[in-house]
C-alpha positions as CSV (number, residue, x, y, z in Angstrom):
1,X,48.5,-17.0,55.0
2,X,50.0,-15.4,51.8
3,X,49.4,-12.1,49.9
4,X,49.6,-11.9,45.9
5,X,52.4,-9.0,46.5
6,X,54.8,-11.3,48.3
7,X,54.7,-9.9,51.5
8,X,53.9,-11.9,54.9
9,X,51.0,-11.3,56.3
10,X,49.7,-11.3,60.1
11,X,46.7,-12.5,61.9
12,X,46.1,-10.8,65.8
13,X,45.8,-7.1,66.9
14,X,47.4,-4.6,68.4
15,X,45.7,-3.5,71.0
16,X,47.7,-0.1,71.5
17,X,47.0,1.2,67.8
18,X,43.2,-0.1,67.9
19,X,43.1,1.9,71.4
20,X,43.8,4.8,70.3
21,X,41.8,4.4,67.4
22,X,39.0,4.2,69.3
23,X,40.0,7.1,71.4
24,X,39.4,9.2,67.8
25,X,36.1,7.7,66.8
26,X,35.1,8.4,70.2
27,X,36.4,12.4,69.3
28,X,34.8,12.3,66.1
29,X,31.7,11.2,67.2
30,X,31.7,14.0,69.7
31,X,32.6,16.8,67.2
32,X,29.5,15.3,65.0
33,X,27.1,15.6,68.0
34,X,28.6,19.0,68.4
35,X,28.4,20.2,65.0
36,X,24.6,19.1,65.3
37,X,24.0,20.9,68.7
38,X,25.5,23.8,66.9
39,X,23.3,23.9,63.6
40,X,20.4,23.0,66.4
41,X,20.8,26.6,67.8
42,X,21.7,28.2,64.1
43,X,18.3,27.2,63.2
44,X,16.6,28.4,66.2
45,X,18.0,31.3,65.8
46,X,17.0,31.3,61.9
47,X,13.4,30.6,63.5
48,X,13.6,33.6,65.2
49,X,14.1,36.0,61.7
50,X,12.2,33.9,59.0
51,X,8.9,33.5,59.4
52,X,5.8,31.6,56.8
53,X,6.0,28.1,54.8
54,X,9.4,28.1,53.5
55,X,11.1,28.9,57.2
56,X,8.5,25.9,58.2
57,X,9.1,23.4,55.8
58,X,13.5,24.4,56.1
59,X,12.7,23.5,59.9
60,X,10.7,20.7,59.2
61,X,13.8,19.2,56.9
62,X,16.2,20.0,59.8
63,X,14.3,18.3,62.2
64,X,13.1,15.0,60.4
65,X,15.9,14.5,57.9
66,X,18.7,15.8,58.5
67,X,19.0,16.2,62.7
68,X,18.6,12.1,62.6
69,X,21.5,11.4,59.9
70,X,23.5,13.5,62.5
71,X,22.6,11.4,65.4
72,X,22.6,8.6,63.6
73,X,26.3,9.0,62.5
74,X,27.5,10.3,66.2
75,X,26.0,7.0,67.4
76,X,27.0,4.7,64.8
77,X,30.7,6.6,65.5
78,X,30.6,6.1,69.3
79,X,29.5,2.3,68.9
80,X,32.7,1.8,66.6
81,X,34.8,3.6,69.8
82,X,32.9,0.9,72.4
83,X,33.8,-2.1,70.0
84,X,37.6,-1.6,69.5
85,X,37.7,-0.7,73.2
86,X,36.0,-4.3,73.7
87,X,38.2,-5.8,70.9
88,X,41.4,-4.4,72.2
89,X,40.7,-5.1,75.6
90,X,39.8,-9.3,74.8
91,X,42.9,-9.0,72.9
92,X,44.9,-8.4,75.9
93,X,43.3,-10.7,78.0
94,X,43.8,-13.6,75.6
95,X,47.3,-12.7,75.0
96,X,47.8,-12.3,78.7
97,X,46.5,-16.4,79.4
């Protein structure tokens, strides 16, 4: 397999590098569902103080638009972790036969 710049270029994985990799999409998706826990209990709390149709619908939008793009990303991050785990760990076992 060639590149246009020259350079050689390799097929396989390393399954160290895509490890660890994993290990920080796994962090990342953690600090996202933390992040959203923590906005979760800013809101509450905003519940609490504002009161009437704006502080209904600015709960509504948190709840139904923007609470699932927050989940939605801490998943999608947290699957990315499970399938370089996966990857990385095929890897090894096909190297190791």
């Amino acid at each position: 397999m060639n590149n246009n710049s020259g350079g050689s270029v390799w097929e396989g994985m390393n399954p160290d590098v895509v490890e660890a990799q994993a290990r920080i999409l796994r962090g990342l998706s953690e600090e996202v569902a933390a992040l959203m826990n923590k906005i979760e209990g800013e809101t509450a709390q905003l519940a609490e103080a504002w009161h009437g149709a704006d502080s209904n619908k600015f709960a509504a939008e948190w709840a139904g638009t923007h609470k699932p793009v927050f989940t939605m990303a801490a998943t999608l991050l947290a699957n990315m972790s499970d399938i370089s785990h996966r990857s990385a760990a095929q890897q090894r076992a096909t190297s190791a036969s």
